[in-house]
N, C-alpha and C positions, 0 to 999 in steps of 0.2 A: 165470043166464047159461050157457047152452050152448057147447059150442066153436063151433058156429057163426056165434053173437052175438060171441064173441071173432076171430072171422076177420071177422065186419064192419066191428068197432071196428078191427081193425088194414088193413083194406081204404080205410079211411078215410084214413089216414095219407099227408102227402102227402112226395112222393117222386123232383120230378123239379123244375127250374125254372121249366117252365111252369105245374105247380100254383103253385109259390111267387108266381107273377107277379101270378096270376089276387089272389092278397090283398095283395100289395106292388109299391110302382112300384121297379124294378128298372133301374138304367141297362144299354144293351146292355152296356157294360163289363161290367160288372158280372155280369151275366147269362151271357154268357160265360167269365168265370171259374168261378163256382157248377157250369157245365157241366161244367166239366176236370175241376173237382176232385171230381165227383160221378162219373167214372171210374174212380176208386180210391177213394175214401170216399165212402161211398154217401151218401144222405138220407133221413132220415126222422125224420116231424116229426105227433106228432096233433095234431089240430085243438084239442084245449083246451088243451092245452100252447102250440098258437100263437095263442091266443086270449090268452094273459097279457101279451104283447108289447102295449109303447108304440109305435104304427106311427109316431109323431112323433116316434120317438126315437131315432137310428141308435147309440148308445150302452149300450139299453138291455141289460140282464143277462141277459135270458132271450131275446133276440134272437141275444146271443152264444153261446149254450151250444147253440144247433140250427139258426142257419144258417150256413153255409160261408164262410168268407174265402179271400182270396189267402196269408194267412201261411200255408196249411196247406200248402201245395206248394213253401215255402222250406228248402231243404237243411240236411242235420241232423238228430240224434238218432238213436235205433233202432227198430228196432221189437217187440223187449222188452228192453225197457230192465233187466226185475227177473227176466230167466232163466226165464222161465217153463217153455221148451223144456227146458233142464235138468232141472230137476223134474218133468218128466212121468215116471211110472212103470209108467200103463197110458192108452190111447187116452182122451184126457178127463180124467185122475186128476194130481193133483200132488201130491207129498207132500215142502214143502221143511222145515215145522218140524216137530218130532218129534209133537206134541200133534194137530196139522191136517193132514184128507186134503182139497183142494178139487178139487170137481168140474164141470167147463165143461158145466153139461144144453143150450146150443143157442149158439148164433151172434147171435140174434137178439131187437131189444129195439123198445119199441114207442116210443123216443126214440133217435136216435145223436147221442149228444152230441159235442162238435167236444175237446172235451178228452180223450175215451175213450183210455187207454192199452191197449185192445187193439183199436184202429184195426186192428191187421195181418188182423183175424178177423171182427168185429162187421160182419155183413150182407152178406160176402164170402164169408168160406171155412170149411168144417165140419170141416177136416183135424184141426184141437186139440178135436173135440167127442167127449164119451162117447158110446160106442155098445154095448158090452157092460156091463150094468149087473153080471151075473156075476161076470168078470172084476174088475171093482172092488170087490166084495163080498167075493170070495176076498182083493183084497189086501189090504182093512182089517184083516179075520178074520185073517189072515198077520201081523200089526203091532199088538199089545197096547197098544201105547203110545200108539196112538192113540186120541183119547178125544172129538172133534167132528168133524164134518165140515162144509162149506160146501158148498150148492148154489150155482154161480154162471152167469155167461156172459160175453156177452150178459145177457139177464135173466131169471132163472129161473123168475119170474111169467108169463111171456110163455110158457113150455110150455103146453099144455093139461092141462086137471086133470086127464085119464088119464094122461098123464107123469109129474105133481107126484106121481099117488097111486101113483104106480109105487115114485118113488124113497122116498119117506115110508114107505111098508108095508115095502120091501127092506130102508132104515138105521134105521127106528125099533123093528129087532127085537135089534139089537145091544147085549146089555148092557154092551158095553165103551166103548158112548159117553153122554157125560152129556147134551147138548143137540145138536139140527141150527141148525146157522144158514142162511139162506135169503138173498142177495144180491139186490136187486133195485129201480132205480128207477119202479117203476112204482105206487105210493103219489102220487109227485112228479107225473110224465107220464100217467098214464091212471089214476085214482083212482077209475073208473067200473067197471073191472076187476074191484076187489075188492070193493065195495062193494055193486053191484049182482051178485055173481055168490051166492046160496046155500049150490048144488055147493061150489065154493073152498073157501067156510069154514066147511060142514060138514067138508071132506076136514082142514082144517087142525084145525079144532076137535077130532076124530074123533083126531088122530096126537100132538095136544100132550097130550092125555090119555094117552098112552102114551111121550111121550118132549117134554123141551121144544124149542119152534121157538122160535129167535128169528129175527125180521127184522131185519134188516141194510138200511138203506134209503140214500137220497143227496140229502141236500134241501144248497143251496150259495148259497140266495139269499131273504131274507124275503119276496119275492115270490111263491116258491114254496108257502107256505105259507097255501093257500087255505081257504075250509070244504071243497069237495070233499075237500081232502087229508084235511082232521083227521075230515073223514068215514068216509074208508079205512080210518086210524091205529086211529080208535072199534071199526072192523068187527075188525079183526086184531085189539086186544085182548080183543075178547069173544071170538074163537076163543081165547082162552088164549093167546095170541103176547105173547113179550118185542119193546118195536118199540125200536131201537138206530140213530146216525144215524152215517155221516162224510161230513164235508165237505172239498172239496178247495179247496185253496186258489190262487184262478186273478184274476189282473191283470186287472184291467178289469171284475172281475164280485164278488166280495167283500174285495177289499185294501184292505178300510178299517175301523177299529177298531169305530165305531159299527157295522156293518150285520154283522162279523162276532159282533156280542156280543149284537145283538139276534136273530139267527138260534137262536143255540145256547140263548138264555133263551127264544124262543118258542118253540121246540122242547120243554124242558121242559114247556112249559103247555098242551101237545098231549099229554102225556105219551110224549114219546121222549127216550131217554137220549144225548146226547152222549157218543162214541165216541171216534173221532179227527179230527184235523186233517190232512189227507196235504197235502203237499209236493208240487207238481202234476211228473208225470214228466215223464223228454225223451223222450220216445215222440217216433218219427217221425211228421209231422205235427200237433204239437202243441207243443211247445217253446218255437218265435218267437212264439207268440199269448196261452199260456196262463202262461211259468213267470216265480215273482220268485226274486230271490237269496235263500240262505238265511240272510243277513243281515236283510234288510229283512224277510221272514216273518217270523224270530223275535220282530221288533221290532215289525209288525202283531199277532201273535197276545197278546204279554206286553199291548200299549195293552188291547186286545179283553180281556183278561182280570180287565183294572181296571174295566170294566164289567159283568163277567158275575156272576151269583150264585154262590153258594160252591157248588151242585149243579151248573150249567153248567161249572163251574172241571174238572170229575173228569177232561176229555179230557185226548189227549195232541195232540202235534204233533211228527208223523211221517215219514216216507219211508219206503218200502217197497223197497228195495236190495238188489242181487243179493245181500248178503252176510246181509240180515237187516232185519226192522222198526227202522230207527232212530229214535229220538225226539231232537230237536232239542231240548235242556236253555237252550242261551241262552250271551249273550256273558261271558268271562272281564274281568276288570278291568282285565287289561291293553292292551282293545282291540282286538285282534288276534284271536285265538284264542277257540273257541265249545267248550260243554260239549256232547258227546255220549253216550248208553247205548243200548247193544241192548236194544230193548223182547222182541224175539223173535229168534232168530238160525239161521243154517241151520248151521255148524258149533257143537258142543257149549262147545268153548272160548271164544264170544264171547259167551254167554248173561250176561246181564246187565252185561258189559262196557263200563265206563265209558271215554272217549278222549278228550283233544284234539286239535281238528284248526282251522289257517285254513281256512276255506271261501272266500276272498279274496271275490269277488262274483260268483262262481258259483252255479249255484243247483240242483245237484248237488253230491255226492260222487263222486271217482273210484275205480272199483273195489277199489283197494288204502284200506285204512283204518289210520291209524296204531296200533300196537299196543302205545302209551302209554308202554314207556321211555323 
């Protein structure tokens, strides 16, 4: 597959309401709103991705995760929610945990999913995107401690492979990092991508022999879990790719114990490793549609785990908070009160840091975290 073949698949991509229309009966309501809200959260949706869609099913799971609702323009949240702006240290570059430098490679993914916590960026604006690869090169080099980096975005697949071999050739000469990991839903949404593309994965095949790539992917729904995908999955590990999964955890689409425990076992038998569980953020426009309390999650994911094999078991169940990776440990006895620990933290002192806290039925944590006495 050429860039050019990758600019047709994503030319294909539909993108406005009246493509949407042309495959779904759309009330004018309805249609009208999808408009608004595709003023500020754009659309884009490929066609085999909207092909997985129950058209008889205004419910269905993958209907929700890429086409627009009216909850997205109901007031609320932020729009970064986990500081990202903070941790920026060069145009593109974050470096909030001491171990991880991640880098934003583009804006732009060949799925905008309606739950994306970086809405404020994803298909709009390239202000947060890397553009001196230099500049980030010097800061790693500058930072011993850092020891991985993360390609991300949008979706970092979605570069063209003169990009991907950009950054691959630059960070897999650094021997002060042990693995790249590589961000990217398009395994899940365009699995034509990798699988049909040679180039790709000779470039990947080519740089994991020089340093390990893991993929980092986003599969949230057993429907997504097509042979296309596991075709993908197949392609990546024969380039030498570790393939690694999280899933977020969103109402209406896997809040329920059987579909999250059969995701995270099938997932195994495709061979991809269960990750984490994220805690779906109050990203602005996303919040009202997508988030549970972190009561009821804990108490979704614990059911789900009564189901899962002892290898699906390894994830965690998370949130990613300005203050640090939190993993969500479960309710105290007393009823009230949930066990918390910093899976990862941005200040030194909360590394590994165990807390209680009521979450009452919220489904966030606020900024401040109790600090256990």
């Amino acid at each position: 597959m050429s860039n050019s073949t990758l600019s047709f698949l994503m030319s294909q991509c539909i993108r406005s309401v009246d493509q949407l229309e042309k495959v779904f009966s759309l009330s004018p309501e309805i249609a009208d709103q999808i408009r608004h809200i595709e003023e500020k959260y754009p659309i884009c949706i490929t066609p085999y991705y909207l092909s997985l869609i129950d058209k008889n099913d205004d419910q269905d799971p993958i209907r929700k995760m890429c086409i627009p609702t009216a909850a997205e323009f109901i007031d609320g949240g932020l729009e970064d929610q986990s500081g990202e702006t903070d941790n920026t240290v060069v145009a593109g570059l974050q470096h909030k945990y001491q171990q991880t430098a991640l880098i934003l490679t583009t804006n732009q993914c060949a799925m905008y999913c309606r739950h994306c916590f970086r809405k404020r960026m994803v298909g709009n604006t390239s202000d947060e995107i890397a553009s001196q690869i230099p500049a980030m090169l010097a800061y790693i080099k500058n930072h011993s401690e850092i020891d991985n980096i993360l390609l991300s975005g949008g979706d970092a697949l979605i570069n063209s492979n003169e990009v991907i071999e950009r950054y691959l050739e630059t960070f897999s000469k650094l021997e002060q990092l042990d693995f790249i990991r590589i961000g990217t839903r398009t395994p899940v949404v365009l699995p034509m991508r990798i699988y049909d593309d040679a180039e790709l994965l000779e470039i990947l095949r080519k740089y994991c022999a020089v340093k390990q790539i893991i993929i980092v992917t986003h599969f949230n729904h057993p429907k997504e879990l097509t042979p296309e995908a596991k075709k993908a999955i197949h392609s990546l590990h024969a380039a030498g790719c570790i393939v690694r999964n999280q899933t977020v955890l969103l109402r209406g689409i896997n809040d329920d114990p059987e579909v999250l425990s059969t995701l995270q076992n099938r997932l195994l038998s495709y061979r991809v490793i269960p990750y984490y569980i994220f805690q779906c953020r109050p990203a602005k426009g996303v919040l009202n549609e997508f988030q549970i309390p972190i009561r009821e999650g804990s108490r979704l994911v614990e059911e789900a785990r009564k189901r899962m094999n002892g290898q699906s078991k390894s994830l965690h169940y998370v949130m990613s908070h300005r203050t640090g990776k939190i993993e969500i440990l479960g309710p105290m006895t007393d009823g009230k009160t949930m066990l918390f620990k910093y899976h990862q933290s941005k200040a030194p002192q909360d590394q590994s840091r165990i807390f209680l806290c009521d979450p009452k039925d919220n489904c966030w944590l606020e900024d401040h975290i109790p600090n256990g006495n």
